[in-house]
N, C-alpha and C positions, 0 to 999 in steps of 0.2 A: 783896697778898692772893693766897695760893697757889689751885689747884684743889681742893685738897681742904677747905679753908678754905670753902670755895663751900657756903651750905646751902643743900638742896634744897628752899627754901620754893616753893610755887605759883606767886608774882611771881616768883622765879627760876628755876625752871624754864621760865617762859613766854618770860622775855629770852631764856635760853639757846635754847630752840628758834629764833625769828626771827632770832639771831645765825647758827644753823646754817642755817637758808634763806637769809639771806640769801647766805652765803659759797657754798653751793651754783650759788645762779643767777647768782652775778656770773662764778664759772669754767664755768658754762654757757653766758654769755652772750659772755666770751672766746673760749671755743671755736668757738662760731658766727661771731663775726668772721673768725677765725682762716680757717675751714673757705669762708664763702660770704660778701665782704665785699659790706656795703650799696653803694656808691660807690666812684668813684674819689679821693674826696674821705678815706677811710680808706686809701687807698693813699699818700695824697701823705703825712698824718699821721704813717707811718710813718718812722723816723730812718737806717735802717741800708738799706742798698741793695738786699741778696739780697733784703729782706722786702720792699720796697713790687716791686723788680720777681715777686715770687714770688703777689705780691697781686694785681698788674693782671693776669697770666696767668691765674688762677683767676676773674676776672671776665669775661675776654673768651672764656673757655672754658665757662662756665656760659650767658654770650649765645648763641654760637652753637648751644651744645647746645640751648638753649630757642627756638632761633627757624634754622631747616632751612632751608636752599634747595632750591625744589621745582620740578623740571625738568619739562616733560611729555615724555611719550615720544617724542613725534612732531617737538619740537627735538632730540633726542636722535639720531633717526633722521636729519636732514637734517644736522646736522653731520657722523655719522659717514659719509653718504653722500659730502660734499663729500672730508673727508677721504680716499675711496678713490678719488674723481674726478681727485683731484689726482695729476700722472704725478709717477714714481718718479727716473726719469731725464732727461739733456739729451736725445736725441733724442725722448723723448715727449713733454718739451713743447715742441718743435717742432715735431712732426705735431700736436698741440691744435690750436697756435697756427694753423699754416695752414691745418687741416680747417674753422677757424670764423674764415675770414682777412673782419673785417671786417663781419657776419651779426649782428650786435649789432643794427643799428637801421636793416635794410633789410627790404622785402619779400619772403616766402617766391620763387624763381625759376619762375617755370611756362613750362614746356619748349616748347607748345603757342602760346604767344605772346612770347616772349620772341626777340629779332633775332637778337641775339648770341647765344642758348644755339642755336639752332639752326644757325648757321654753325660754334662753338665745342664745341657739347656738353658745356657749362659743369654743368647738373645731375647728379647722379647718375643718376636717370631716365632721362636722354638718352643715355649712352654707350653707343655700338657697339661699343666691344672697337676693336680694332687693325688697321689696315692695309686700310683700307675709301677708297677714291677719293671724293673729292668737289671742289668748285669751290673755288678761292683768291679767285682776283681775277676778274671777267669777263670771260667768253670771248665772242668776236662776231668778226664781217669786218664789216668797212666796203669795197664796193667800191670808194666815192667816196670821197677823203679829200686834198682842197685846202688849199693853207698860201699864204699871201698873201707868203715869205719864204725863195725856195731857200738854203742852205745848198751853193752850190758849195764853198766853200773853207774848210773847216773848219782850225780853228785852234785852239789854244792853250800856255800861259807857257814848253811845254816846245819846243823850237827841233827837237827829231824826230818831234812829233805835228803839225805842223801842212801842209797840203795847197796844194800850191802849183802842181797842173794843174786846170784847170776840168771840172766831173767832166758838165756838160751835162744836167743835171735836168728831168723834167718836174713843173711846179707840182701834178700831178692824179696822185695813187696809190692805191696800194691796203693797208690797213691789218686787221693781226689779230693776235688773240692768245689762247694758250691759256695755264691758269694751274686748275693742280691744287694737293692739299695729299691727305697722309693722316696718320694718327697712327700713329706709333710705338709708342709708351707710355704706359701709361694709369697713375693714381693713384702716380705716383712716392712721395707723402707725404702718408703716410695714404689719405683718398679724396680727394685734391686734387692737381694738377699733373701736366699730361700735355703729350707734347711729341710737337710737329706739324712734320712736313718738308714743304716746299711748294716748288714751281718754276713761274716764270713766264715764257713768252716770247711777245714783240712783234715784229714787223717790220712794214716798212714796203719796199712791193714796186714798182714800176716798172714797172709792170703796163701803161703805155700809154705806153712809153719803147722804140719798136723798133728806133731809132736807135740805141740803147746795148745792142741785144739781152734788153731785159726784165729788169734785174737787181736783185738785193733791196738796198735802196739801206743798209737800216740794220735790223739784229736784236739785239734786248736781249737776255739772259738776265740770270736772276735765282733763283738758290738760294737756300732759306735753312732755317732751322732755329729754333720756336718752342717755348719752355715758357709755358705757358697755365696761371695760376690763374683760381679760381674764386672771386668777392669778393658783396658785398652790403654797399651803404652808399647813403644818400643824398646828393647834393652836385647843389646848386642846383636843384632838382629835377629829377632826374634818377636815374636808378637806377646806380651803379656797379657793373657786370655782371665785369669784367675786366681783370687785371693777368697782363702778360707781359714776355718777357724776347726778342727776335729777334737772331739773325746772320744778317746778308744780305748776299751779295755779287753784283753788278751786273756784266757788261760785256757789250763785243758780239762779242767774240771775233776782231777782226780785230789785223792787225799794221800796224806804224807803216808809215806818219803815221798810220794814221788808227782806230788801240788806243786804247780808254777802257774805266775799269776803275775802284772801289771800293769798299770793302768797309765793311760798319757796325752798329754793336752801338745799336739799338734799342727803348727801353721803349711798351709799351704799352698802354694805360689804353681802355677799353672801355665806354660810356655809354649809357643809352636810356632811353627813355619811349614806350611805346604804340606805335605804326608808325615809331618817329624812334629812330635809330642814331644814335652820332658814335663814331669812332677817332683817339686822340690819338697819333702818335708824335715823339717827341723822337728822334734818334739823333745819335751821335758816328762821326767818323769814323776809321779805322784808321788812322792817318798811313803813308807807304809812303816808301821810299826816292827823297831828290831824283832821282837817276838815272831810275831807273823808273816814277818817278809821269807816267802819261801827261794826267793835269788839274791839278796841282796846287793848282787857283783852285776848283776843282770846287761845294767847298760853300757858295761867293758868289755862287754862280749858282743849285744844285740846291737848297741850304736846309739847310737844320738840325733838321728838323723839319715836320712835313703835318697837318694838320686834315680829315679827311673824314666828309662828313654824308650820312645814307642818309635817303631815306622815303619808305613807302609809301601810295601812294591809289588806291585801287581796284586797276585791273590794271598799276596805271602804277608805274613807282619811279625817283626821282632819287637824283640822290649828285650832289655836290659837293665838291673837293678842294682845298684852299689851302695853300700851301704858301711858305716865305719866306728868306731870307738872315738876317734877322735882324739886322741890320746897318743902316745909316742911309749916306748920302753916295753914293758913287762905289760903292761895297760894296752897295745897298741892291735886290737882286733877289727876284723871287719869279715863281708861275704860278698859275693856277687854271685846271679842267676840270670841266668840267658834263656828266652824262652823264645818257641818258634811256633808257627802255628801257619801250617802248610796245606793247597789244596789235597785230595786223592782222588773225591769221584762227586761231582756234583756237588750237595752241600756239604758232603760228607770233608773231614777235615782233621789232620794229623796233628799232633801238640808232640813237640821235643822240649826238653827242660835238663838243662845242667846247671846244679848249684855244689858252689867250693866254699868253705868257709867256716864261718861258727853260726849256731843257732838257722838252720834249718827248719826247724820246729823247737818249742817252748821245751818239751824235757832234754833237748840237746844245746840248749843254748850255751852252754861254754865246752860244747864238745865240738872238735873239727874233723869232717870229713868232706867228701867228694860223691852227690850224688846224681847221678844220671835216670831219665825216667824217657819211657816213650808210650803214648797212648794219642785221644781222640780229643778233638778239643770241639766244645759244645760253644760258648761264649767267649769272647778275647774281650781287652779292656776298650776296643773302640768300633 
C-alpha cells in the first residue's frame, strides 16, 4: 500500500499522528542518551570502542561538573604559605635545617636560667657580638696542692722522652690556672653557629722546693678552637642545649726527655636541667709521627673521651669529671676530679679539688697518683 493510497479517514489520521510521536521521541530519546548517558552501565552497552570510551568521558565530566570541590580560603593560604616557606636552594636548606637544629620537641631556651646558654650564649637573646673575654675552664690558685705520688722519673714507649736523673720533688705545691675563651664569630648559618677560641693554662709550681730553687715543675697549655650550635631536644630528661665540633691541642711546651704533646678533634654534646649541667666529649686523636710522638700510649692512660657534671645549690657549685681509656685488661685506665667552689666572705670564694687517677697533668699522664689541693677560686665554669 503506497502513501498516497493512505485515505485520510479520522482512525487514520489518528494512527498516523502517534506513529509521528512516537518516531519523534524515540530520536529524542536517542539523542539524550547520546548527549548525557544515565550509567555506566550504557557505556559498557555500547559495541565499538571510540563510543563507549567517548560515553564514560561525558559521564565523568557531567560528575564532576555537578559536584565541585570546595577549598576554603584559608587552606588555600596555608599551602601557599608552606610552599613559599620552602627554600629555593641547597644552601637554604641548610641554613633551615640548622636555624631549627633539633627545636621540634624541646623547650623554648630562657637565657636567664639556662647553664649552658649562659656560658655558651646559645640564644639569640643572649649574644654579645664578638670578641668579648669571658671564662673557659676555672680559674683559682690552690696554694696547698699534695699528691700522695712524686712523679720523679717520668717516662714513656718513646726511649727519648723518658727521664732518667731524679728530678728531687716536693710532695706539697702550688697549683693554678687561667683559662679564657672569646667569640670570634657569630651566626656563621643563618642565626646558628658561632665559633669560640679558648686557651687554657695550668701549672703546677714548686713553690716550697728551695732546694731546687722554686721551679714550675709542670705547665699545660691548651688552645683550642670551637664551633658551637645551638639544639633543643629532649633525651632522658634532660634538655639538649648543645652540639659542637672542638680542635684542641695540649702540651707543656718543654723539650725531650721531658715533651708531651697532642692534638684532638672533639664532639661535643651539651645537657641540662634546672641547676644540673653535664658535658659529653668523645675525641679522637690526631695520630703524629712514630719518631715524634712524644706519648705514643697517651690515649690508654688520658681517655677517649670525659663526662663532666656541674650543679648548683645555693652559693656552692660542684662539677665532677670522669674520664676513661675505654678499654678493659692491661689497657683499662681512667681519672676522676671533684671540684668545689664554696662561699667565705662576700665575693670572696674557696676552691677544693680532689683528683685520683692517671694524667693529672701532661708529664704524668701514665703516672697515678691522688691529688688534693685547696685554695681561692676566681671563676667557676658557669
Amino acid at each position: 500500500m503506497s502513501f498516497k493510497s493512505f485515505e485520510r479517514t479520522p482512525l487514520n489520521l489518528s494512527i498516523l499522528t502517534m506513529l509521528s510521536f512516537g518516531l519523534v521521541s524515540i530520536a529524542q530519546a536517542d539523542d539524550t542518551a547520546q548527549i548525557n548517558p544515565a550509567s555506566t552501565q550504557a557505556c559498557v552497552a555500547l559495541e565499538a570502542n571510540a563510543d563507549r570510551l567517548d560515553c564514560y568521558d561525558k559521564i565523568f565530566k557531567t560528575t564532576n561538573a555537578q559536584a565541585p570541590v570546595i577549598v576554603s580560603e584559608q587552606r588555600v593560604a596555608q599551602e601557599m604559605a608552606m610552599v613559599k616557606a620552602q627554600p629555593a636552594t641547597l644552601p637554604a636548606k641548610i641554613e633551615q635545617t640548622v636555624q631549627s637544629l633539633f627545636t621540634i620537641h624541646g623547650d623554648k631556651i630562657d637565657p636567664n636560667t639556662s647553664l649552658l646558654d649562659k656560658r655558651w650564649e646559645l640564644s639569640e637573646n643572649s649574644k654579645l657580638g664578638t670578641w668579648n673575654i669571658r671564662a673557659n675552664q676555672p680559674v683559682y690558685l690552690l696554694p696547698a696542692f699534695w699528691t700522695s705520688s712524686k712523679n720523679e722519673l717520668p717516662s714513656s714507649p718513646n726511649p727519648q722522652n723518658t727521664e732518667t736523673t731524679d728530678q728531687n720533688l716536693k710532695s706539697t705545691e702550688a697549683k693554678f690556672q687561667i683559662s679564657l675563651k672569646t667569640k670570634a664569630a657569630e651566626n656563621l648559618i643563618g642565626n646558628n653557629g658561632d665559633l669560640w677560641l679558648g686557651y687554657t693554662q695550668s701549672s703546677r709550681w714548686q713553690v716550697y722546693n728551695s732546694e731546687e730553687s722554686r721551679p714550675f715543675r709542670e705547665t699545660n697549655y691548651e688552645p683550642e678552637a670551637s664551633l658551637i650550635f645551638r639544639t633543643n631536644y629532649e633525651l632522658l630528661g634532660l634538655n639538649g642545649r648543645l652540639l659542637g665540633m672542638t680542635f684542641n691541642h695540649q702540651s707543656n711546651g718543654r723539650s725531650d726527655p721531658l715533651s708531651r704533646s697532642w692534638n684532638r678533634v672533639m664532639l661535643n654534646l651539651g645537657l641540662e636541667r634546672g641547676n644540673f649541667a653535664m658535658m659529653i666529649r668523645p675525641w679522637y686523636r690526631i695520630e703524629e709521627d712514630a719518631k715524634d710522638d712524644n706519648n705514643p700510649d697517651i690515649k690508654d692512660y688520658m681517655g677517649r673521651g670525659d663526662i663532666t657534671g656541674f650543679y648548683r645549690w645555693n652559693d656552692h657549685e660542684f662539677s665532677l669529671m670522669l674520664r676513661h681509656s675505654l678499654k678493659g685488661g692491661d689497657d683499662s685506665h681512667g681519672a676522676a676530679q671533684f671540684d668545689w667552689a664554696f662561699p667565705i666572705k662576700g665575693k670572696l670564694r674557696g676552691h677544693f679539688q680532689l683528683f685520683d687517677g692517671y694524667g693529672e697533668s701532661l708529664i704524668d699522664y701514665n703516672h697515678r697518683a691522688t691529688y688534693v689541693g685547696l685554695g681561692v677560686s676566681l671563676m667557676n665554669w658557669y
